[in-house]
N, C-alpha and C positions, 0 to 999 in steps of 0.2 A: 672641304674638298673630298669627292667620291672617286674612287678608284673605279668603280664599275662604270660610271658616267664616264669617263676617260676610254674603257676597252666597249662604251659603246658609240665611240668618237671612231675607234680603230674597226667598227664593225665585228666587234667580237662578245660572246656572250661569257661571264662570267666564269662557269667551268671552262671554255676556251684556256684559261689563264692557271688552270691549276693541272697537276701537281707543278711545283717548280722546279722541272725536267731544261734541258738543251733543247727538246724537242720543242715543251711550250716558249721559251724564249724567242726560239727559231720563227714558233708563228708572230710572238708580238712583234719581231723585229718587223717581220715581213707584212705586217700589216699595218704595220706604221709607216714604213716607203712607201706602200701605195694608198697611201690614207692619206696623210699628214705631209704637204706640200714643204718644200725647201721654200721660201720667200721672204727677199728683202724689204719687203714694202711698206714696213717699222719705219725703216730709214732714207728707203729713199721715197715714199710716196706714188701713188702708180704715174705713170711715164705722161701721160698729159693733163696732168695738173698743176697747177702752182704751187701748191703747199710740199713741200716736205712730209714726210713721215711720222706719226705718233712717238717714235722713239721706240727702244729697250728698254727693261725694268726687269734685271736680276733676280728676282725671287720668286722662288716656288708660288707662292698664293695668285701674284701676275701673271704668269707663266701657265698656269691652272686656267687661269679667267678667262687669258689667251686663246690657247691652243683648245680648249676641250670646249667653255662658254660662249666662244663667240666664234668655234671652229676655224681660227685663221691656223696658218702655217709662221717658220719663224727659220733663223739659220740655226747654226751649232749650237750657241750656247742655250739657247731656246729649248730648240728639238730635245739632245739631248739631258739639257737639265733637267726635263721635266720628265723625262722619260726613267730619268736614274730616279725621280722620285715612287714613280709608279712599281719600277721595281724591287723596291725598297718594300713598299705597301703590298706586295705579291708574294713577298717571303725568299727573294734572290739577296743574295749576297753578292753586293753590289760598289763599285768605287768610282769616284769620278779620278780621269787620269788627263793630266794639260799632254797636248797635243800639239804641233807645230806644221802647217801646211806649207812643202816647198817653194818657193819664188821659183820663176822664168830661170834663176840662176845656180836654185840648186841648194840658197840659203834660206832658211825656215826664217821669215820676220813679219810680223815681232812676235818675240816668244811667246807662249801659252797662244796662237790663233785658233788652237783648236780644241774642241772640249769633248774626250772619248769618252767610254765607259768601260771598265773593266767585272763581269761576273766571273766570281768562281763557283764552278759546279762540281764534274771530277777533275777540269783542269780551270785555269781561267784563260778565260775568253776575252776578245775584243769586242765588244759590241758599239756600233756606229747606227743612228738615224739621223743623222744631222747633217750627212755632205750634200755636195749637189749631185754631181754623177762621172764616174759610175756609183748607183749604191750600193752600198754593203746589208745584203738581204740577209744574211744569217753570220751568225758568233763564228768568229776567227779563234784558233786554238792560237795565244799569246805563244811564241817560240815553232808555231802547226801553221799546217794550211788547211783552208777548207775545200769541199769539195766543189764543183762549176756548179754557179747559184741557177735560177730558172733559166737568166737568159744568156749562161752560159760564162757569165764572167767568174776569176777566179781571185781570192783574196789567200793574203800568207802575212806572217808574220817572221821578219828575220832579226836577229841581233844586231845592235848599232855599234859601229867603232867610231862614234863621236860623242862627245863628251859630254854633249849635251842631250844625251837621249837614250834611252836599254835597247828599244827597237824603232823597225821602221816597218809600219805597214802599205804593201806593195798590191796592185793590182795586176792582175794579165786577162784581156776583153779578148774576146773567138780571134777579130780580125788581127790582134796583138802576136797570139801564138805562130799563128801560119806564116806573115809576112814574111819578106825576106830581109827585110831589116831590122829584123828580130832575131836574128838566126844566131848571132852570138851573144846575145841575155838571153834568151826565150821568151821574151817579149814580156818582161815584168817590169813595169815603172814605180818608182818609190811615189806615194801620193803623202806620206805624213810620218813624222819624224812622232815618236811617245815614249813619255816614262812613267814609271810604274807607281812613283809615289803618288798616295791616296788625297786629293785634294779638295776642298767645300767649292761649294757654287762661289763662294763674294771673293776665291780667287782668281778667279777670270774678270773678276767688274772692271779691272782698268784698260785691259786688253781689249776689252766689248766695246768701254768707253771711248778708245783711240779709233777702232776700225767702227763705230758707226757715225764717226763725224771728220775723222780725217780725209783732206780732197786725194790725197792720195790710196786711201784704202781703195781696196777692191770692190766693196761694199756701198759703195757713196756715189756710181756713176747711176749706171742706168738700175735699173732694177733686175734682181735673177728670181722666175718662179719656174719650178719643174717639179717632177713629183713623178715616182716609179708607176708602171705598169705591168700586169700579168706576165708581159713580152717586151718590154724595152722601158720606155718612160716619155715623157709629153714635158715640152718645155714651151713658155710665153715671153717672147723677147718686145722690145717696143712696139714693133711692126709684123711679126709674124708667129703663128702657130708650128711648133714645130714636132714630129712627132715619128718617134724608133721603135718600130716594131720588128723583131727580129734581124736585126741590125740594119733594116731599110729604113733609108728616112724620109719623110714624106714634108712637105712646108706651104704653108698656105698664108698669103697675107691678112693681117687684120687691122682693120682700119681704126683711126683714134676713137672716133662713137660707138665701137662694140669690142673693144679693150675689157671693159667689167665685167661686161656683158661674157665675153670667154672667158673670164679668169673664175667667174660663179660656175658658170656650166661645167669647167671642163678642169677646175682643179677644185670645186666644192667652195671657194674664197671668199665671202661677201664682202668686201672692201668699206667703209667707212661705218 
């Protein structure tokens, strides 16, 4: 496995990646959301075909062969497994940290659904590539907030009084702050519940294993690809192109014979 084959997956040349600063991290993150596509397509297979998905496979060498060899995209455990390894291999001091993404009601299930990343630099940081959207384009100060990413959205990090978790990392988007039904939170929503101990990759494998085959996951209906932009982000739903540019959205139908055909143009994907 080539580290530098990886930051030329992300569009980045080699010195890109050095010294190991906040600052370079900042670029890797950010050029892996608008690089390296969110996509379920392991598991559910693209939306008009018969077959189901190739599947997940845990490990860094897969994961490698994946994302950088055969340039697909992948969800959490994917995105950022591989990504903690890359940092690893950059000289960042680096932790995988389980993560829990809220339900409709507020409850995180089932535990560990989410696989962050913790760097410490002069502080440690939250580093995420692996959600859908909004993304998190640059390292969140663990206990800080960061400052409005490109397109304006804001991430923070606050303390958790449950017991199941140290923090909760919380987002606030441009149209979030303004509302008026925002006016008593200031428009911050908790997106994921995290704790701080330091955990390997093969301890998410049962959690990866439940939510890429259970009919109930989230991950088992239709398929989700999206992937950040300069100015928003471009999402591909069964039937439509969908795409946020400065928080305009714009949506275009796509029909089932040029489904691949978009998803190679227009998120890099070549499917089978």
């Amino acid at each position: 496995m080539d580290p530098d084959r990886y930051l030329a997956r992300l569009g980045l040349d080699p010195e890109a990646a050095w010294p190991p600063t906040r600052e370079t991290l900042a670029r890797l993150q950010s050029a892996h959301v608008t690089t390296v596509p969110f996509e379920t397509l392991s598991i559910t297979g693209p939306p008009h075909a018969a077959a189901d998905g190739e599947g997940v496979t845990l490990s860094v060498p897969a994961l490698y062969e994946k994302l950088v060899e055969r340039e697909r995209g992948g969800f959490c455990y994917e995105l950022n497994g591989l990504f903690g390894w890359l940092l690893d291999e950059l000289g960042f001091e680096v932790d995988r940290l389980a993560a829990a993404v809220l339900g409709d009601d507020g409850d995180p299930r089932p535990p560990a659904n989410h696989h962050a990343l913790r760097v410490t630099l002069d502080e440690p940081y939250l580093v995420d590539v692996g959600l859908g959207v909004p993304k998190v384009r640059e390292p969140v100060p663990i206990g800080g907030r960061a400052a409005p990413d490109a397109v304006g959205v804001e991430w923070r990090t606050v303390g958790s009084d449950r017991p199941d978790a140290d923090y909760v990392a919380q987002a606030r988007e441009p149209s979030d702050a303004t509302s008026e039904s925002a006016a008593t939170d200031d428009g911050w929503s908790d997106r994921y519940l995290f704790t701080t101990a330091p955990r390997d990759l093969d301890h998410f494998t049962a959690t990866c294993e439940y939510l890429t085959a259970a009919p109930e996951s989230p991950f088992t209906g239709e398929p989700s690809v999206n992937v950040g932009t300069e100015r928003g982000h471009r999402r591909l739903t069964t039937d439509s192109l969908v795409e946020v540019v400065d928080g305009e959205e714009t949506e275009r139908p796509v029909a089932p014979d040029e489904w691949l055909d978009v998803l190679e143009r227009e998120f890099g994907v070549r499917y089978g």
